[in-house]
mmJSON file of the N, C-alpha and C atoms, coordinates in Angstrom:
{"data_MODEL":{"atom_site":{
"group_PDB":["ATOM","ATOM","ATOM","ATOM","ATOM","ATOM","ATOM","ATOM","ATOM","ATOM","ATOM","ATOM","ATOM","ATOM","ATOM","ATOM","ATOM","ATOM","ATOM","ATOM","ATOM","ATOM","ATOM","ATOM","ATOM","ATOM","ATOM","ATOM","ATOM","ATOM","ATOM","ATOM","ATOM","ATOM","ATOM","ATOM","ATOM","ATOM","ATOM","ATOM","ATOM","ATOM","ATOM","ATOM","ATOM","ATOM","ATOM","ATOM","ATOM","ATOM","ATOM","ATOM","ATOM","ATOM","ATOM","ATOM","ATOM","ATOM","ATOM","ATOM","ATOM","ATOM","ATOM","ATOM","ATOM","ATOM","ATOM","ATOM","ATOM","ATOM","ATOM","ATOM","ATOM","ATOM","ATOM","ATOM","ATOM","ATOM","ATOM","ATOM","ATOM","ATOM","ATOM","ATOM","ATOM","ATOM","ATOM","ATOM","ATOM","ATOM","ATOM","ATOM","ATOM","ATOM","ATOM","ATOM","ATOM","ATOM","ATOM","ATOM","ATOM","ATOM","ATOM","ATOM","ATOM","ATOM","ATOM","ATOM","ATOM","ATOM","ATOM","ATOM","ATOM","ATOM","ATOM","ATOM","ATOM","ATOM","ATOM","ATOM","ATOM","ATOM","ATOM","ATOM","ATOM","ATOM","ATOM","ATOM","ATOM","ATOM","ATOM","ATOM","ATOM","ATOM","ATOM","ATOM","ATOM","ATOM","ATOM","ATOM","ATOM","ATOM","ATOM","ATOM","ATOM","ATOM","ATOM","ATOM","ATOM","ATOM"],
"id":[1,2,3,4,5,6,7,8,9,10,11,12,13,14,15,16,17,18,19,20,21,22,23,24,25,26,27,28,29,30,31,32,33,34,35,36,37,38,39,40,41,42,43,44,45,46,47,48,49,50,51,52,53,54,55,56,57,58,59,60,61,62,63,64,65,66,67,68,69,70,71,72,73,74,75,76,77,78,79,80,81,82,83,84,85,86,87,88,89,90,91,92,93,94,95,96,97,98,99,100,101,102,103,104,105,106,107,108,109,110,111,112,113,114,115,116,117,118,119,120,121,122,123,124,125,126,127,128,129,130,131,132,133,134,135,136,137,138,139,140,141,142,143,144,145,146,147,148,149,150],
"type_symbol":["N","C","C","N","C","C","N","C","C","N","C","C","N","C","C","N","C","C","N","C","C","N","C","C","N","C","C","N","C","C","N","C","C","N","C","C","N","C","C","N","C","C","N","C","C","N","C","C","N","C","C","N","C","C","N","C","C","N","C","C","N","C","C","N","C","C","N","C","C","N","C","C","N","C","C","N","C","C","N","C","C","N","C","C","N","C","C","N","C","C","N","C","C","N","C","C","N","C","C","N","C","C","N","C","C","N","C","C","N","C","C","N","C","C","N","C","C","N","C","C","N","C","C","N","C","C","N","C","C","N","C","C","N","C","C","N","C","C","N","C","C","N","C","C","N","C","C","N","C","C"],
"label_atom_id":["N","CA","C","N","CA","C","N","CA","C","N","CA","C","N","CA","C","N","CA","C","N","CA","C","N","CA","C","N","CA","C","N","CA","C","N","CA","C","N","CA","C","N","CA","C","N","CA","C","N","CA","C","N","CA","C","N","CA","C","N","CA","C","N","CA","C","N","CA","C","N","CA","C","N","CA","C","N","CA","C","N","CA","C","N","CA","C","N","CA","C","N","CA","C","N","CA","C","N","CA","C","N","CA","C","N","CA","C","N","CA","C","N","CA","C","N","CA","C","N","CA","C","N","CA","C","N","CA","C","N","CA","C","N","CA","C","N","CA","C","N","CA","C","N","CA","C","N","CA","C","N","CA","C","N","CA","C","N","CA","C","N","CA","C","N","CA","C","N","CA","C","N","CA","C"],
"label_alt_id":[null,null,null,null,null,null,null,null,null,null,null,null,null,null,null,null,null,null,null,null,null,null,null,null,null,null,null,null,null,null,null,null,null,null,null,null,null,null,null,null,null,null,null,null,null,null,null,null,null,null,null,null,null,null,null,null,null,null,null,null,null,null,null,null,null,null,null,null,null,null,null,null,null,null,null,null,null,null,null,null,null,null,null,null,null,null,null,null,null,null,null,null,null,null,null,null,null,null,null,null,null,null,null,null,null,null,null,null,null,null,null,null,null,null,null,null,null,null,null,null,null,null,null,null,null,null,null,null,null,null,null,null,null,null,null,null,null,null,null,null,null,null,null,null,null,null,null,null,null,null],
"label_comp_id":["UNK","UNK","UNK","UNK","UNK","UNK","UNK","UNK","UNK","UNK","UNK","UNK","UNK","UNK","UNK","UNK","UNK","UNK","UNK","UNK","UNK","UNK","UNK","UNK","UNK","UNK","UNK","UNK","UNK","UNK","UNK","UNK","UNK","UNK","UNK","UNK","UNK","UNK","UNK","UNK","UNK","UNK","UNK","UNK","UNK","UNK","UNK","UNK","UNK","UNK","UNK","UNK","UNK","UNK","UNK","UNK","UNK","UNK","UNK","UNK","UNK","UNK","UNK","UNK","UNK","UNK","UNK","UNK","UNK","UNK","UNK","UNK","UNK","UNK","UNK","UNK","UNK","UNK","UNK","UNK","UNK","UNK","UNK","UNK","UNK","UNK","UNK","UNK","UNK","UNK","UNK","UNK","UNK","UNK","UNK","UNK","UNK","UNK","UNK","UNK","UNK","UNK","UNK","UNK","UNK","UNK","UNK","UNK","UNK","UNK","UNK","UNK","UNK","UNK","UNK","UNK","UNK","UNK","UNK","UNK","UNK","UNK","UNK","UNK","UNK","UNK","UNK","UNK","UNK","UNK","UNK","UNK","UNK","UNK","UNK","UNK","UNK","UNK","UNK","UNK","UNK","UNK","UNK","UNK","UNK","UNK","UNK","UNK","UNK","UNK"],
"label_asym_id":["A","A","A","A","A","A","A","A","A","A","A","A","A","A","A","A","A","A","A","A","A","A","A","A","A","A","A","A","A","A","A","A","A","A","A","A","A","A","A","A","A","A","A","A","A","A","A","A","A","A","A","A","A","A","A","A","A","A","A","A","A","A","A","A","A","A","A","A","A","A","A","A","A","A","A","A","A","A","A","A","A","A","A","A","A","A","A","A","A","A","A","A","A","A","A","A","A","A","A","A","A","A","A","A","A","A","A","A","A","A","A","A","A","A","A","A","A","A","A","A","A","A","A","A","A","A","A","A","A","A","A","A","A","A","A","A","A","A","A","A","A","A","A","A","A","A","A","A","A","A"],
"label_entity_id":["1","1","1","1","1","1","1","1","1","1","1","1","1","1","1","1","1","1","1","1","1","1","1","1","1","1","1","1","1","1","1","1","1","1","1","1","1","1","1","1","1","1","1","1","1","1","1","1","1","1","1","1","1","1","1","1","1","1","1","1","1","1","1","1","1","1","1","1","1","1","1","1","1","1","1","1","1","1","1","1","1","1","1","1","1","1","1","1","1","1","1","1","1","1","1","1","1","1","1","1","1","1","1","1","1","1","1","1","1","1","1","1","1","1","1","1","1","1","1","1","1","1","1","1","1","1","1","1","1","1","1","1","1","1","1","1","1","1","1","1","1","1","1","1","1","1","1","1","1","1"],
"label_seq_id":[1,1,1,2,2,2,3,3,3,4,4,4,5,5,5,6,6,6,7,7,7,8,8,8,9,9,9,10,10,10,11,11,11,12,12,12,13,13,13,14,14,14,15,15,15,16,16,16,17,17,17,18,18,18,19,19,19,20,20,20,21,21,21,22,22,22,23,23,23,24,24,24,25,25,25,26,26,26,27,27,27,28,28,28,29,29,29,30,30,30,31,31,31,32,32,32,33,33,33,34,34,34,35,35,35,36,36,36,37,37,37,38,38,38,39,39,39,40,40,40,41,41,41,42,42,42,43,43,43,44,44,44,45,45,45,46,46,46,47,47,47,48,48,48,49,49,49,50,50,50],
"pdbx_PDB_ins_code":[null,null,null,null,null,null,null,null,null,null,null,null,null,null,null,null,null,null,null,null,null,null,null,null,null,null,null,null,null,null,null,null,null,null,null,null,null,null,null,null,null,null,null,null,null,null,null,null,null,null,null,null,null,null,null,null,null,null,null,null,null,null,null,null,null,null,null,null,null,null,null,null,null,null,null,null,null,null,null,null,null,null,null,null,null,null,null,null,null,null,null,null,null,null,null,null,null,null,null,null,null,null,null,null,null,null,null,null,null,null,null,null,null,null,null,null,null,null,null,null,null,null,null,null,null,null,null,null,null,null,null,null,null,null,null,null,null,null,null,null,null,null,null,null,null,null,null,null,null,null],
"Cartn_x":[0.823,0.0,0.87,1.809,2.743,3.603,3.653,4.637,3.447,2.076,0.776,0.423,0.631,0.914,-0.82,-1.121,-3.282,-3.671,-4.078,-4.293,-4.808,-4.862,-5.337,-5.719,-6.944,-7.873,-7.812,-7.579,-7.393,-6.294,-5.764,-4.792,-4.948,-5.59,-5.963,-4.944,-4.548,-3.559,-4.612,-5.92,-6.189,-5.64,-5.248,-5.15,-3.883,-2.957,-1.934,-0.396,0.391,1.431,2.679,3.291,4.45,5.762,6.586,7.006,8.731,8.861,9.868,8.776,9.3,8.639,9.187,9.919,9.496,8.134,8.047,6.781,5.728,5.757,4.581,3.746,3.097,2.294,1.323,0.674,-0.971,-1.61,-2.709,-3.987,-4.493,-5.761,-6.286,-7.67,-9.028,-10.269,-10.545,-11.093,-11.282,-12.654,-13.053,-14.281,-15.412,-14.288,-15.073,-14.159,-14.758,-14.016,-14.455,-13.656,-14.392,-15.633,-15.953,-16.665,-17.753,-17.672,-19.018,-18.974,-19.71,-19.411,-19.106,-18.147,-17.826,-17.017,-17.676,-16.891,-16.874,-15.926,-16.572,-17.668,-18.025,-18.857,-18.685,-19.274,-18.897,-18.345,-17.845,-17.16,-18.142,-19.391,-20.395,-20.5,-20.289,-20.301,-19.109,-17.895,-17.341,-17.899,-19.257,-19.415,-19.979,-19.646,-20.25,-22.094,-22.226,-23.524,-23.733,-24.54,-25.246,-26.331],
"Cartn_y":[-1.191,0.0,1.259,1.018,2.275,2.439,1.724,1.827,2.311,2.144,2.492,4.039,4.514,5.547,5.621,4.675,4.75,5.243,5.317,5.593,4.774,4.606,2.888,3.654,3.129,3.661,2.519,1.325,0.001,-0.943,-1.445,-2.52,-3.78,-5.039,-5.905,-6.777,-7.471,-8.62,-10.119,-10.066,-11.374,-12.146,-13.129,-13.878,-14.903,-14.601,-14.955,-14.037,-14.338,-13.386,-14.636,-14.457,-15.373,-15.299,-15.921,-16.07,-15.604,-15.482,-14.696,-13.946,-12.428,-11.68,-11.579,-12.545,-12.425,-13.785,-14.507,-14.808,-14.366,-13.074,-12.08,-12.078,-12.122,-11.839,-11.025,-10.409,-9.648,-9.616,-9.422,-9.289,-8.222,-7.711,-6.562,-6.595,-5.894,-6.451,-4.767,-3.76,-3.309,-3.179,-1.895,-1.806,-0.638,0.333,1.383,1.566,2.024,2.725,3.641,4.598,6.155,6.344,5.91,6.384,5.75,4.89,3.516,2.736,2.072,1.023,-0.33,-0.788,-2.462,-3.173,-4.572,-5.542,-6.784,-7.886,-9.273,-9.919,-10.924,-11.942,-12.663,-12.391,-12.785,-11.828,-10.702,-10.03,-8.358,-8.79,-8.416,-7.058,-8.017,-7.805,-6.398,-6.333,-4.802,-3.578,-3.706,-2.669,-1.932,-0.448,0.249,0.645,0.468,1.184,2.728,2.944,4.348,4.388],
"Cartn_z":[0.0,0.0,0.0,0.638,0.599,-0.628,-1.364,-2.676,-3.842,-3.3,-4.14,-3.739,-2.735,-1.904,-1.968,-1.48,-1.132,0.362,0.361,1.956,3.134,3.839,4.603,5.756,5.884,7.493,8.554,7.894,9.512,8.635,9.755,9.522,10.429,10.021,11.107,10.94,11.743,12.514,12.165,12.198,12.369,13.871,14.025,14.584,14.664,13.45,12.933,13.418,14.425,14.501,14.705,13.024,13.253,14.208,14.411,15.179,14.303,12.923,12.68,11.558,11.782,10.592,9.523,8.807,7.19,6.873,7.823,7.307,7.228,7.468,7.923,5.938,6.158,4.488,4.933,4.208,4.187,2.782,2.826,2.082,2.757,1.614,1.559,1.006,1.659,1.333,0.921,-0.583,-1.244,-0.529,-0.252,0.467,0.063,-0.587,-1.314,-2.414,-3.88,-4.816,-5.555,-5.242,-6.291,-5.699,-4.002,-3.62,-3.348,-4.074,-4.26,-3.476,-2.019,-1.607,-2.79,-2.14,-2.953,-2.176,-2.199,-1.454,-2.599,-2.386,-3.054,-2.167,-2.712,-1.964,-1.161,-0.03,1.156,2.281,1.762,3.116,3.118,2.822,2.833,4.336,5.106,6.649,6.846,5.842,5.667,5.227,5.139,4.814,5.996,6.045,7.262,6.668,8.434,8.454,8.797,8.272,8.605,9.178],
"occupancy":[1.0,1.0,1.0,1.0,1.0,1.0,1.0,1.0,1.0,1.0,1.0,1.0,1.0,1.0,1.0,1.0,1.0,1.0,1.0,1.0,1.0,1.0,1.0,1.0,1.0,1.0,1.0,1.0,1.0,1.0,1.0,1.0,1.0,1.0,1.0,1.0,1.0,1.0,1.0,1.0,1.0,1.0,1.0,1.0,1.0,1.0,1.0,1.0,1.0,1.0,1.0,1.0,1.0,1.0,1.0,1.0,1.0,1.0,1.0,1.0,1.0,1.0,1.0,1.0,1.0,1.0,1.0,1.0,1.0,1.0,1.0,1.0,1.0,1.0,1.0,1.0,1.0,1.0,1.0,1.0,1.0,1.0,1.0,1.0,1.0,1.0,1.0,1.0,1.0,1.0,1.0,1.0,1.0,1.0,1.0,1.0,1.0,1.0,1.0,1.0,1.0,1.0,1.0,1.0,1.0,1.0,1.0,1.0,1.0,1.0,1.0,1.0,1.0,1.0,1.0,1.0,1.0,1.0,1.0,1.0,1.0,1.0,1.0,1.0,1.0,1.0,1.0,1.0,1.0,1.0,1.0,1.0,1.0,1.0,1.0,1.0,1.0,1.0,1.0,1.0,1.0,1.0,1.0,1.0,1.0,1.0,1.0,1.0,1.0,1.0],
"B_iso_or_equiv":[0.0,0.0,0.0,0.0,0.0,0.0,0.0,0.0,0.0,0.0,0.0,0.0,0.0,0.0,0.0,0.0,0.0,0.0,0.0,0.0,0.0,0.0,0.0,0.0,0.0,0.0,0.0,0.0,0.0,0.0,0.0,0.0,0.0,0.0,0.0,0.0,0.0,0.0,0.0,0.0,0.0,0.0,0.0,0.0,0.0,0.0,0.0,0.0,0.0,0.0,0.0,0.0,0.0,0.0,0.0,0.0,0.0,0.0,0.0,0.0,0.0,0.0,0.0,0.0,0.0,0.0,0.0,0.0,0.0,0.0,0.0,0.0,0.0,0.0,0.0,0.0,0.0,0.0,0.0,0.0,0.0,0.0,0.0,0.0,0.0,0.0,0.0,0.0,0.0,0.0,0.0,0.0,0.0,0.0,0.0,0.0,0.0,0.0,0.0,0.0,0.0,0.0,0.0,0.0,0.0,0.0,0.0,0.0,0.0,0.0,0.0,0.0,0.0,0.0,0.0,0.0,0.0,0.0,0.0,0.0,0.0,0.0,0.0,0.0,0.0,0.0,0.0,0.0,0.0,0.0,0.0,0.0,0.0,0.0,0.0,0.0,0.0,0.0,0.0,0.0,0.0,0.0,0.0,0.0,0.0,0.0,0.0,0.0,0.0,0.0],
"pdbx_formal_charge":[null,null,null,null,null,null,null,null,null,null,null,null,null,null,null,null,null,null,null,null,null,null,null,null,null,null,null,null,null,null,null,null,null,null,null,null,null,null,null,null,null,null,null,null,null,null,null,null,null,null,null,null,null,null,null,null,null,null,null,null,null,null,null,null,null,null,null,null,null,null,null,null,null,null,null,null,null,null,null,null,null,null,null,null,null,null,null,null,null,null,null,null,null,null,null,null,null,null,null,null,null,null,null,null,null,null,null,null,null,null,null,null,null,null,null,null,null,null,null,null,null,null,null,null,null,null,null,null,null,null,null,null,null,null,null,null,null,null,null,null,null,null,null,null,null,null,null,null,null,null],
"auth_seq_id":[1,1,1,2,2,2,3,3,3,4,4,4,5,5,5,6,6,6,7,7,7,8,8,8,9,9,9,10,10,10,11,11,11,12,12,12,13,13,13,14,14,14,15,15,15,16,16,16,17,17,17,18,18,18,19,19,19,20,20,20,21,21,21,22,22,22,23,23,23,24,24,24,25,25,25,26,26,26,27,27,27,28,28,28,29,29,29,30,30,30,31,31,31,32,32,32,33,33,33,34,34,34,35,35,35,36,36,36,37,37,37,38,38,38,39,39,39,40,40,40,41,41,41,42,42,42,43,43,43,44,44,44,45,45,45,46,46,46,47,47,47,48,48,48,49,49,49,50,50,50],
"auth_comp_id":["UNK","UNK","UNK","UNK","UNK","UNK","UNK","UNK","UNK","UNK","UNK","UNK","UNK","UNK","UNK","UNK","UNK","UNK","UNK","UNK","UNK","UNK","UNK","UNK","UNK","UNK","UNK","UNK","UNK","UNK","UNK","UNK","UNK","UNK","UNK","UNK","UNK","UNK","UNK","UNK","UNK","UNK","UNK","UNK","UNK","UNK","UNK","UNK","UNK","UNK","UNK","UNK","UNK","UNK","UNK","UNK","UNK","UNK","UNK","UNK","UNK","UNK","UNK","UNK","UNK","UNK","UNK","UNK","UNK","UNK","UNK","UNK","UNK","UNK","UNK","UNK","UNK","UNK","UNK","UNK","UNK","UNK","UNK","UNK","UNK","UNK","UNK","UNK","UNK","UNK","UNK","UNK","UNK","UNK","UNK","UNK","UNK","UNK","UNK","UNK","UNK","UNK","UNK","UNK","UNK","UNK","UNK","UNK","UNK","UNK","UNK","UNK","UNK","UNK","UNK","UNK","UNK","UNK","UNK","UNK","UNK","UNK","UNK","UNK","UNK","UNK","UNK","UNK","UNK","UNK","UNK","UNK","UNK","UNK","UNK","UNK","UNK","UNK","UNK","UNK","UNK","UNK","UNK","UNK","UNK","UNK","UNK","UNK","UNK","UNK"],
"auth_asym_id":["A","A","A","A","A","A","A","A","A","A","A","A","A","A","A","A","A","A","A","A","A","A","A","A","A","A","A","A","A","A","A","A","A","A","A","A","A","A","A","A","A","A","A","A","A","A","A","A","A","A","A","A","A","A","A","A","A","A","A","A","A","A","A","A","A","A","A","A","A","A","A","A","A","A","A","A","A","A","A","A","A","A","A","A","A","A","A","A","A","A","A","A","A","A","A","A","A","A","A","A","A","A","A","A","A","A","A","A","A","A","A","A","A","A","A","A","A","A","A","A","A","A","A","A","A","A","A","A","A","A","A","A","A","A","A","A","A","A","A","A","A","A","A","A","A","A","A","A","A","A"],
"auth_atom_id":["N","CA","C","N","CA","C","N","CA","C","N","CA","C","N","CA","C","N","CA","C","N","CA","C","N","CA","C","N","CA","C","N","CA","C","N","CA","C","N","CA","C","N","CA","C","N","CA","C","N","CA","C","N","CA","C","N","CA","C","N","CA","C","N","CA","C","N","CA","C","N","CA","C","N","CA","C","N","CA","C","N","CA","C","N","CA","C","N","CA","C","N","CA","C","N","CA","C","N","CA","C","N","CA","C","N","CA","C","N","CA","C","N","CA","C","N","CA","C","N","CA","C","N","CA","C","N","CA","C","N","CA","C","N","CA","C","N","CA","C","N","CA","C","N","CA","C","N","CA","C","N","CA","C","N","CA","C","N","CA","C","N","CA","C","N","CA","C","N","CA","C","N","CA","C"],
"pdbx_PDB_model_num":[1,1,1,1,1,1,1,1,1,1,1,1,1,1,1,1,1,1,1,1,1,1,1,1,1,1,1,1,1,1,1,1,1,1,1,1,1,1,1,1,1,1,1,1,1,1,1,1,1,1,1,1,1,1,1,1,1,1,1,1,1,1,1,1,1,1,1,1,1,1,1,1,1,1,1,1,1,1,1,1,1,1,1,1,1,1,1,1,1,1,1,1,1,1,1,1,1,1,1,1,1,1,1,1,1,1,1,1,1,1,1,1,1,1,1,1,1,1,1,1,1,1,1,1,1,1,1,1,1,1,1,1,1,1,1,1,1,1,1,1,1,1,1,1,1,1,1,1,1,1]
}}}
């Protein structure tokens, strides 16, 4: 995200904290674009309420 220079409002951990960090990996769930809510299917549950 930082080499994309995007802006990021949360960063979750999950449940996963290896025990040396280069196994560290992440993913990223796309939640709004250009303003539009959007999620894929299934992570439905990211979207905020109003």
């Amino acid at each position: 995200m930082a080499v994309a220079n995007v802006p990021v409002d949360v960063i979750g951990t999950g449940s996963y904290l290896p025990e040396t960090w280069t196994e560290t990996y992440a993913t990223a769930d796309i939640v709004e674009y250009d303003g539009k809510p959007s999620v894929k299917v299934g992570r439905e549950f990211l979207l905020r309420k109003k």
